[in-house]
C-alpha positions in Angstrom: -37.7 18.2 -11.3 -34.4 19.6 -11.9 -32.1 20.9 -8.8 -29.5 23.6 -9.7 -26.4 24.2 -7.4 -23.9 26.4 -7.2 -20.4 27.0 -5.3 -17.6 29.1 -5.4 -15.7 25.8 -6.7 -16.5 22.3 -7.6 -13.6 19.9 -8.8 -15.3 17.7 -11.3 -13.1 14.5 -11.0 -13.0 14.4 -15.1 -9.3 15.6 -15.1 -6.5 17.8 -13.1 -7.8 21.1 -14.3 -11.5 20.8 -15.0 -13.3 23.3 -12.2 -16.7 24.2 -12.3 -19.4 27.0 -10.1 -22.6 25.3 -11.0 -24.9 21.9 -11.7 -27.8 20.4 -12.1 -29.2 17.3 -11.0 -32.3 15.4 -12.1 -33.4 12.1 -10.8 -30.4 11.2 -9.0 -27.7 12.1 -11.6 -25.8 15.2 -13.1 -27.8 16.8 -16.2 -25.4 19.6 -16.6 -22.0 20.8 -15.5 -20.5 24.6 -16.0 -20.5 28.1 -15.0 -23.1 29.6 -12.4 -22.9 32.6 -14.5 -24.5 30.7 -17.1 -27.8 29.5 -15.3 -30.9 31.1 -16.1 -32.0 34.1 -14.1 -35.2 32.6 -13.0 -34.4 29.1 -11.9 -34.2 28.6 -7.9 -30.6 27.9 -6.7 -29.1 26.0 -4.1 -26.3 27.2 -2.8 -23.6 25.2 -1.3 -21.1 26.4 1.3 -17.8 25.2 0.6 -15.5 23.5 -1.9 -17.5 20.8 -3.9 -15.5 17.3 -4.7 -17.3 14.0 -6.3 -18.0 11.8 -3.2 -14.8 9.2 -3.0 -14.2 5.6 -3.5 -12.3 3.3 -1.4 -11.7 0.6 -3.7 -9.8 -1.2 -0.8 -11.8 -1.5 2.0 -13.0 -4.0 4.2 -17.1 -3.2 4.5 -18.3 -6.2 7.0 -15.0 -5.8 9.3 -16.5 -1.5 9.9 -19.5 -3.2 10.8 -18.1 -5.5 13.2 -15.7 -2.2 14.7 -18.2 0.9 14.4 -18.8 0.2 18.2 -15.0 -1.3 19.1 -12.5 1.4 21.0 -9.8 2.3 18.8 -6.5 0.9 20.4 -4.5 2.8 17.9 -2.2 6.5 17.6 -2.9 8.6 18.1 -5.6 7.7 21.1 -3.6 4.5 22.6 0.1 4.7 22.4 1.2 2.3 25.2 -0.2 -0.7 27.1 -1.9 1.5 30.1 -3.5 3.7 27.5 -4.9 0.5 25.6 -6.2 -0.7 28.8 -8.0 2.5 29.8 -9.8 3.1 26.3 -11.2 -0.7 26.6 -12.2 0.5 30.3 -14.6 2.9 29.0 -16.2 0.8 26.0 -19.8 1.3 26.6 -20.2 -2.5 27.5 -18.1 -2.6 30.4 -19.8 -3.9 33.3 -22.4 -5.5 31.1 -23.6 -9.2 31.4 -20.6 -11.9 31.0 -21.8 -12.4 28.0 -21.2 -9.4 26.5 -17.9 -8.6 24.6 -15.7 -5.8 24.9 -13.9 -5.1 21.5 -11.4 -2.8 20.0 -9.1 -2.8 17.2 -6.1 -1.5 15.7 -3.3 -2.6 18.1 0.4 -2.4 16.9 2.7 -3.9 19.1 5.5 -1.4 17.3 3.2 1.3 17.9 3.3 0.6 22.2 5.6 2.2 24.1 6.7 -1.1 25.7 7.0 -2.4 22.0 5.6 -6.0 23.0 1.9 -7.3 22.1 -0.2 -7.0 25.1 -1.4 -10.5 26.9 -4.3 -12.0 28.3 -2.9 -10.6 31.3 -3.1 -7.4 30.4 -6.6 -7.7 28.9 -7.4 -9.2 32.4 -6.9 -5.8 34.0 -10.2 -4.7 31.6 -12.5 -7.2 33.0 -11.7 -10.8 34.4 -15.7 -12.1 34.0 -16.5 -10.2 30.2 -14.6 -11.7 27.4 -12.4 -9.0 25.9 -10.8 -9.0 22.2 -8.7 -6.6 20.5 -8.1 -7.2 16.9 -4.3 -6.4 15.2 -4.1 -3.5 12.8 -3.8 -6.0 10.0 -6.6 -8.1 10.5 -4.8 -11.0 10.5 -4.2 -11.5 14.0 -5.4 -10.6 18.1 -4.9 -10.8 21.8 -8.1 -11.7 23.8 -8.3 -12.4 27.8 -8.4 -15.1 29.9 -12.3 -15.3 29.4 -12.1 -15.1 25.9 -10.1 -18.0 26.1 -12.2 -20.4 28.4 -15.0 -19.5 25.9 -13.1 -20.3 22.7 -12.2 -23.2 24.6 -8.3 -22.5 24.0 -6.3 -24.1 26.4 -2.4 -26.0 27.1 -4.0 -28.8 25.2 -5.4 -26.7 22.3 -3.2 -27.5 18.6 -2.3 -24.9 16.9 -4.4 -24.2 14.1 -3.0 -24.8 10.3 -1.1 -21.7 9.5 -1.1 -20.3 12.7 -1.0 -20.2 16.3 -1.5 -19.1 19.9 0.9 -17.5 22.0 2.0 -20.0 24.4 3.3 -18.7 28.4 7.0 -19.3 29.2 5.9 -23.2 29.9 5.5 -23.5 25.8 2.3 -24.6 26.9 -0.4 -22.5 28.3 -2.1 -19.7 26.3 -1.3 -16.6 26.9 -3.8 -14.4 24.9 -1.5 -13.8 21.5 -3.7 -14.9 18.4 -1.6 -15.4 15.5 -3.0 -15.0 12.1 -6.3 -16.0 10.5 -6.9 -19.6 11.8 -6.3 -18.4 15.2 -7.9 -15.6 15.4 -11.2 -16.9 14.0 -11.3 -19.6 17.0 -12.2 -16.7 18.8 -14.1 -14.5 16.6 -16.3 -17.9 16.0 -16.6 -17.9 20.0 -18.2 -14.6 19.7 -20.5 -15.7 17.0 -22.8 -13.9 15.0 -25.6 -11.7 15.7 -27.8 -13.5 13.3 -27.9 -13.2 9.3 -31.0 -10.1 9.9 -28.9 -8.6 12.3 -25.2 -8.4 10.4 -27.5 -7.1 7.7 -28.5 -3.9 9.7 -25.2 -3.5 11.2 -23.8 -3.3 7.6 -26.4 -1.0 6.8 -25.7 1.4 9.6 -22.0 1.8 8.0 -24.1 4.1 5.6 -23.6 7.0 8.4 -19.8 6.2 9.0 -19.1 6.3 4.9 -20.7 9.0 4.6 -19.1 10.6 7.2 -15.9 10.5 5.0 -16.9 11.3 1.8 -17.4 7.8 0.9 -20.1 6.6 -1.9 -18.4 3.6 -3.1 -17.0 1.1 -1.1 -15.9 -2.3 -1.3 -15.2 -5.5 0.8 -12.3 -7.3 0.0 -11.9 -10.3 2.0 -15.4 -12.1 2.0 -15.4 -15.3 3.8 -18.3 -17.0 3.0 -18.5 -19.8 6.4 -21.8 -18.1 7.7 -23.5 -17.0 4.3 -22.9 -15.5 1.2 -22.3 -11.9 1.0 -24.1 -11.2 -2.2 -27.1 -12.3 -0.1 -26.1 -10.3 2.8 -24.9 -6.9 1.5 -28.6 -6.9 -0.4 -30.5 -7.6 2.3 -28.2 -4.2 4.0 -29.3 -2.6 0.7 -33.3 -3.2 1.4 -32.0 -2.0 5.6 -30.4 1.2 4.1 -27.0 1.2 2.5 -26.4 3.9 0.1 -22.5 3.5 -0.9 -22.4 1.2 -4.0 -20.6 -1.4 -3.1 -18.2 -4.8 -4.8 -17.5 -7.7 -3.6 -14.8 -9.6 -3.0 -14.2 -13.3 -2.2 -11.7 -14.8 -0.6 -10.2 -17.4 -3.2 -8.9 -19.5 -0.3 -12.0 -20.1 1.6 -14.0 -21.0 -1.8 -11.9 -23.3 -2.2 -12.9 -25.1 0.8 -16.5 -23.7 0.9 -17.7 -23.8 -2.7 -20.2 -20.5 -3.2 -23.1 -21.2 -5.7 -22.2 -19.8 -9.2 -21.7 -16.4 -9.9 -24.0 -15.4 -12.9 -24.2 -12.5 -14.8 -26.5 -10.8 -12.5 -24.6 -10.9 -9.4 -22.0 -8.7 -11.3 -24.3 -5.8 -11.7 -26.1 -2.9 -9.9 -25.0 -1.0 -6.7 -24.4 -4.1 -5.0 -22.1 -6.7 -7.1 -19.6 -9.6 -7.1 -16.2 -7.9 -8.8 -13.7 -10.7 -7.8 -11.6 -12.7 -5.7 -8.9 -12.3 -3.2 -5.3 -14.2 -2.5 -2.5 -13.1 -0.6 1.3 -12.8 -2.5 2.9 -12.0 0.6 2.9 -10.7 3.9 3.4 -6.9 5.5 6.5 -5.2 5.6 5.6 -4.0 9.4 6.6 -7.8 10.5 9.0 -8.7 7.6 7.0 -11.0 5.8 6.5 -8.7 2.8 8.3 -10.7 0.1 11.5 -8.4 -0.8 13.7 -8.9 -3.6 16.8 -7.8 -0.9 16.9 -8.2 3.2 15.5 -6.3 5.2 17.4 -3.9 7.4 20.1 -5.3 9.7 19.7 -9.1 8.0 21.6 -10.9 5.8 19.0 -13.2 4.4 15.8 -12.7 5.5 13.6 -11.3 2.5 9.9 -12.4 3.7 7.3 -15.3 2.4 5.8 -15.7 -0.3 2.1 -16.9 -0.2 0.9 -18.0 -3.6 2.6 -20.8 -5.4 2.3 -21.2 -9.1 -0.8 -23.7 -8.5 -2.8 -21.3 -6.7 -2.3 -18.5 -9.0 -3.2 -20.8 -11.5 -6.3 -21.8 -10.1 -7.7 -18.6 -9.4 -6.9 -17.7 -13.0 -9.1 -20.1 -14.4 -12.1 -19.5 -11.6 -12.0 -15.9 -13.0 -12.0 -16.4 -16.6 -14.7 -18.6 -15.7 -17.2 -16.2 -14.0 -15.7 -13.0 -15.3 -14.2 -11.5 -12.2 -10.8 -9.8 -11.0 -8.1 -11.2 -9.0 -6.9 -8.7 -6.7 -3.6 -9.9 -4.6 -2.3 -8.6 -1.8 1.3 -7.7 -2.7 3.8 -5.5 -0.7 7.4 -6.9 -1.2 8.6 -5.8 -4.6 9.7 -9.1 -5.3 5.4 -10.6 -4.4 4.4 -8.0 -7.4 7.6 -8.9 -9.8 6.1 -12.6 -9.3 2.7 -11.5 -10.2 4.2 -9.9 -13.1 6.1 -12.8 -14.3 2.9 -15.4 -14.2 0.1 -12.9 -15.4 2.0 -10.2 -17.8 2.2 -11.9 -20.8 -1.2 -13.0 -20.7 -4.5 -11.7 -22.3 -6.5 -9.9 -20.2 -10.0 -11.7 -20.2 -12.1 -8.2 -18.4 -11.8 -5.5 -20.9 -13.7 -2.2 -19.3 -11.6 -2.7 -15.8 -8.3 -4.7 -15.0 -8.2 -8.1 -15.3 -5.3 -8.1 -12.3 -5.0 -6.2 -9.1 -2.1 -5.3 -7.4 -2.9 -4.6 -3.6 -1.1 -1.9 -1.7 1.8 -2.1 -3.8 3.8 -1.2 -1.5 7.8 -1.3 -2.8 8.2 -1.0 -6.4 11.5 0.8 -8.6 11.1 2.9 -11.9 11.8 -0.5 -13.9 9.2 -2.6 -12.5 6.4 0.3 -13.2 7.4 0.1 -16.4 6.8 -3.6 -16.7 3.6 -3.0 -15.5 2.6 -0.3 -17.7 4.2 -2.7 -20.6 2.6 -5.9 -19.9 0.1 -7.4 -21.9 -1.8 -7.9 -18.8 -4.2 -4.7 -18.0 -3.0 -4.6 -14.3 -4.5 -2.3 -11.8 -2.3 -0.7 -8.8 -4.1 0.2 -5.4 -1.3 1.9 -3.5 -1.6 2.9 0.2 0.6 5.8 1.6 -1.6 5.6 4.3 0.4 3.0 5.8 3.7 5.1 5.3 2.0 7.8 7.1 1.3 6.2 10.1 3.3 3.2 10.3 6.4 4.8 9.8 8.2 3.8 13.1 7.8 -0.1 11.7 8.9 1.0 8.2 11.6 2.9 8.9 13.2 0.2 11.6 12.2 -2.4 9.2 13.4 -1.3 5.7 17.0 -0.1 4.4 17.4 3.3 2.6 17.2 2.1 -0.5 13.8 -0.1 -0.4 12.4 3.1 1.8 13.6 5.0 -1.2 11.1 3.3 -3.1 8.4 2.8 -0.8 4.6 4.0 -2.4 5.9 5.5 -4.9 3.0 7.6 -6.1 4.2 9.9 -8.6 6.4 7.8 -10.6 3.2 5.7 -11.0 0.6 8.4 -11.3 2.9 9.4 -14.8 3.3 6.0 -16.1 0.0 3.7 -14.6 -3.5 4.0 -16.2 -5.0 2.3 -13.6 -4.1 3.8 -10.7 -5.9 4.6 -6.8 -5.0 5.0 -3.3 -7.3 3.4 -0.7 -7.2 3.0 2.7 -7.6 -0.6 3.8 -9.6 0.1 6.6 -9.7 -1.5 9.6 -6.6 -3.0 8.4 -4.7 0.4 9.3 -2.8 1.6 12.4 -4.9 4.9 12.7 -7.4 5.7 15.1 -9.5 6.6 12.0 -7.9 5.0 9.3 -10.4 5.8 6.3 -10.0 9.3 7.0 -9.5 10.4 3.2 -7.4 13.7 3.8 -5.3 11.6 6.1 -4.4 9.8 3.0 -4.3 12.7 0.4 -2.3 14.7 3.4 0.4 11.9 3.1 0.2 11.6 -0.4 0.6 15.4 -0.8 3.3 16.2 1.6 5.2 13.0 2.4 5.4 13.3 5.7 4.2 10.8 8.4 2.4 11.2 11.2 5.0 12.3 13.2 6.8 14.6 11.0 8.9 12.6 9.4 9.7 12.9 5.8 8.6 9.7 3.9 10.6 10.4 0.3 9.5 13.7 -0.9 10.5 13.0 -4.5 7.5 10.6 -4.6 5.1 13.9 -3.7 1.7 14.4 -5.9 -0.4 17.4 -6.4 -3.3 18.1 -4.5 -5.5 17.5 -7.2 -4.0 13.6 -8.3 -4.4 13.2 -5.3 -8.2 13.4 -5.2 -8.1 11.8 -8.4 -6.8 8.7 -7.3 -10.3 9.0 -5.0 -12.1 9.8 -7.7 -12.2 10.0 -11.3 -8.9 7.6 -11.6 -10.1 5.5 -8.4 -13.2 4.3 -10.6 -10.7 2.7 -13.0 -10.0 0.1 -10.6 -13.7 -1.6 -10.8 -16.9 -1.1 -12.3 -18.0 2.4 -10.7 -18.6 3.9 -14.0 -21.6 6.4 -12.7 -19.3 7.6 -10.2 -16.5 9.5 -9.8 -17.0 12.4 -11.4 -18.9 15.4 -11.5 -20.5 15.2 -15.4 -23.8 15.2 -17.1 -25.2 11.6 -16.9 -23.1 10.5 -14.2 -24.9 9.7 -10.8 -25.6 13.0 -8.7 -22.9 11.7 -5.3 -20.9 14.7 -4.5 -19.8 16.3 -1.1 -18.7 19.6 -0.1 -16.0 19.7 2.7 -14.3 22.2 5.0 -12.0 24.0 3.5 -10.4 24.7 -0.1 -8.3 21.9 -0.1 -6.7 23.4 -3.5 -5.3 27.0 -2.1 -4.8 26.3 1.5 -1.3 25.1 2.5 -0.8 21.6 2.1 -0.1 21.2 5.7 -3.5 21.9 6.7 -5.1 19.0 4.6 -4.7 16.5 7.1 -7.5 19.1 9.2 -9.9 18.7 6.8 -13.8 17.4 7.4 -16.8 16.4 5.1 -19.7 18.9 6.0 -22.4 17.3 3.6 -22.3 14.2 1.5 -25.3 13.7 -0.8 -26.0 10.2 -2.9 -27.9 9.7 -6.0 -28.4 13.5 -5.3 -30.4 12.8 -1.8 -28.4 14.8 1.1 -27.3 11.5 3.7 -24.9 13.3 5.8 -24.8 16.8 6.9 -21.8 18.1 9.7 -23.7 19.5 13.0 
């Protein structure tokens, strides 16, 4: 049975210009795109209220870690913005006064977001609860602060080691823990203290991310930093698929822990349908919002210090050959313009071995000059750039303390890579974003539109895109990234995922984007989502 819509207009995703009034669906996918003044006069219409977009893609996001937060407090601007306001949003987390079993979470701290401009301690955690174990996890993902409870059950104490490549914040004694996870190895201890809800359980949670997604605009989402130590994700974002997720969805493993915990061989059929292996992950660098963003000059006020760099010449590599093996990307993490010139240099004269999406990702991409687009857009290489002004927009208080004039000068800069970049997308990292809602789309179309941050601050207007690349990059460009080719786009044969939103995003002043809401998102041409 074929469905016929209409609206006053639809932005198809194919291009910059391409509007339409009217479509049809059948079985879950477009049959015909054009003018509503061109439908026949007998045919039943639906009319929808509102502008009509293709549903978006965050090609950067991090699926399992929504799970894990959809009921977590968000400790992040706007809604915390100093240490009492962090300890009052964790006071009213719907477990509070539970069992002492039961964990009270948030997420999103920024020490350089906090008034006090410190990272909150067990201490301060202990003025949530002092018998409940409570956790907050950093904006970046990498790192947390837990309580005194979390601690004892973690079993973290003065004669706990520091964990390879990290470490635990230590009391004025140099011995005692006080709270301070720092990075990955550290904060696992205590996210493994927490434990897992079970395989059948993780599987609905992931599931129930269908709502939040959808919320947003979202139909295709990915998870890029699987770590396979419980199970393998392939198995469980399937098993969320047969419990109700809708948003196609790729995969992404983290090279590092394969290495450690060999996965069983990716075959030809993990890499297809809604829910597929696309690659693997690795880390160039670090962020720019502690320094460790590997810069080609110093940072602001230094001398010498120019960041880290993560991924030696063996480990690049080595991930290499694992993805000519099975097929796959490699998307790195790269912020520091000199972490992407090094990716350049090892992979740019080298055949791409993926032909219908890039072989290389570049992740957030975060400082990059005219010349070094260029030798992206030269390279043998078929690179792909996720950028994130996102983290401009809200982060600018670390950005702007952190970086000098002339690296902010070339901070995200979207439009000299929209004109030169065939593979192209913003994205929004979430959770791994200082926002209380950080895959708010039109918080990261606002920013990219009108350079601004959060608090008013221009972020390099130069570097400004239309409204309409700007959904592209969501879109019809986004799907460039990875292997979404039924979505994206509003066109005959092309899966029937669309959503209409609150205003015309188009004609209103650009200002007003950031105020902008999803009121309906269907997938495969079902209607998931609709805004009371």
């Amino acid at each position: 049975m074929t469905t016929y819509y209409t609206a006053d207009k639809i932005f198809t995703g194919q291009d910059e210009t391409t509007f339409a009034t009217a479509f049809a669906v059948e079985d879950g996918h477009f049959t015909w795109v054009g003018e509503a003044r061109d439908l026949p006069s007998d045919v039943d219409v639906v009319v929808l209220n509102g502008p009509v977009l293709p549903g978006f893609l965050d090609v950067h996001t991090h699926a399992t870690l929504v799970a894990n937060f959809v009921n977590a407090v968000a400790c992040t601007v706007p809604v915390v913005t100093d240490i009492p306001s962090l300890i009052a949003a964790l006071r009213v987390h719907p477990n509070t006064g539970a069992s002492a079993s039961t964990w009270i979470e948030g997420w999103g701290y920024d020490e350089s977001k906090l008034a006090e401009h410190r990272t909150p301690t067990r201490h301060d955690l202990d003025l949530v609860s002092t018998t409940q174990p409570v956790y907050v996890q950093r904006s970046d993902c990498h790192s947390g602060i837990c309580n005194t409870r979390a601690l004892e059950l973690a079993g973290i104490d003065a004669s706990t080691p520091d964990p390879e490549g990290a470490a635990f914040g230590r009391e004025a004694d140099g011995v005692t823990p006080n709270g301070i996870l720092i990075e990955h190895g550290a904060n696992q201890r205590v996210l493994q203290a927490k434990g897992s809800a079970g395989f059948d359980a993780d599987a609905r949670a992931l599931a129930a991310t269908t709502r939040h997604f959808a919320e947003r605009g979202i139909v295709g989402i990915t998870d890029m930093f699987c770590i396979p130590t419980r199970y393998d994700h392939r198995d469980l974002f399937r098993a969320a698929q047969q419990e109700g997720l809708r948003q196609s969805a790729r995969i992404y493993y983290d090279f590092a822990t394969i290495q450690v915990h060999p996965i069983r061989p990716i075959i030809e059929q993990d890499k297809v349908g809604r829910v597929a292996v696309a690659g693997i992950k690795l880390f160039a660098d670090g962020a720019l919002s502690n320094r460790t963003g590997w810069m080609r000059t110093p940072y602001k006020g230094s001398s010498n210090e120019c960041g880290m760099s993560t991924a030696p010449t063996s480990l690049m590599q080595a991930a290499l050959s694992y993805a000519r093996q099975y097929g796959l990307q490699i998307a790195f993490h790269a912020m520091g313009d000199r972490a992407i010139e090094s990716l350049v240099d090892f992979f740019g004269d080298l055949d791409p071995w993926l032909t219908d999406v890039p072989s290389v990702r570049i992740e957030h991409a975060s400082i990059m000059d005219p010349a070094l687009i260029q030798r992206i857009h030269e390279a043998r290489m078929n690179f792909g750039v996720v950028t994130n002004v996102d983290f401009l927009y809200a982060e600018y208080d670390s950005y702007s303390e952190n970086l000098t004039e002339s690296q902010l000068a070339c901070a995200y800069p979207v439009r000299d890579e929209f004109g030169v970049l065939e593979n192209l997308a913003l994205a929004s990292d979430c959770p791994a974003t200082t926002w209380a809602d950080p895959d708010d789309v039109f918080m990261s179309i606002h920013a990219a539109v009108n350079r601004t941050s959060y608090n008013g601050a221009p972020i390099n207007h130069a570097q400004a895109i239309t409204v309409e690349q700007a959904v592209l990059l969501y879109t019809g460009k986004a799907r460039t990234l990875l292997d979404f080719p039924q979505l994206g786009s509003i066109e005959p044969g092309k899966e029937a995922s669309f959503i209409t939103v609150s205003q015309d995003i188009f004609s209103e002043p650009t200002e007003l984007i950031k105020d902008t809401v999803v009121t309906n998102t269907w997938i495969q041409g079902d209607s998931i989502y609709c805004r009371a």
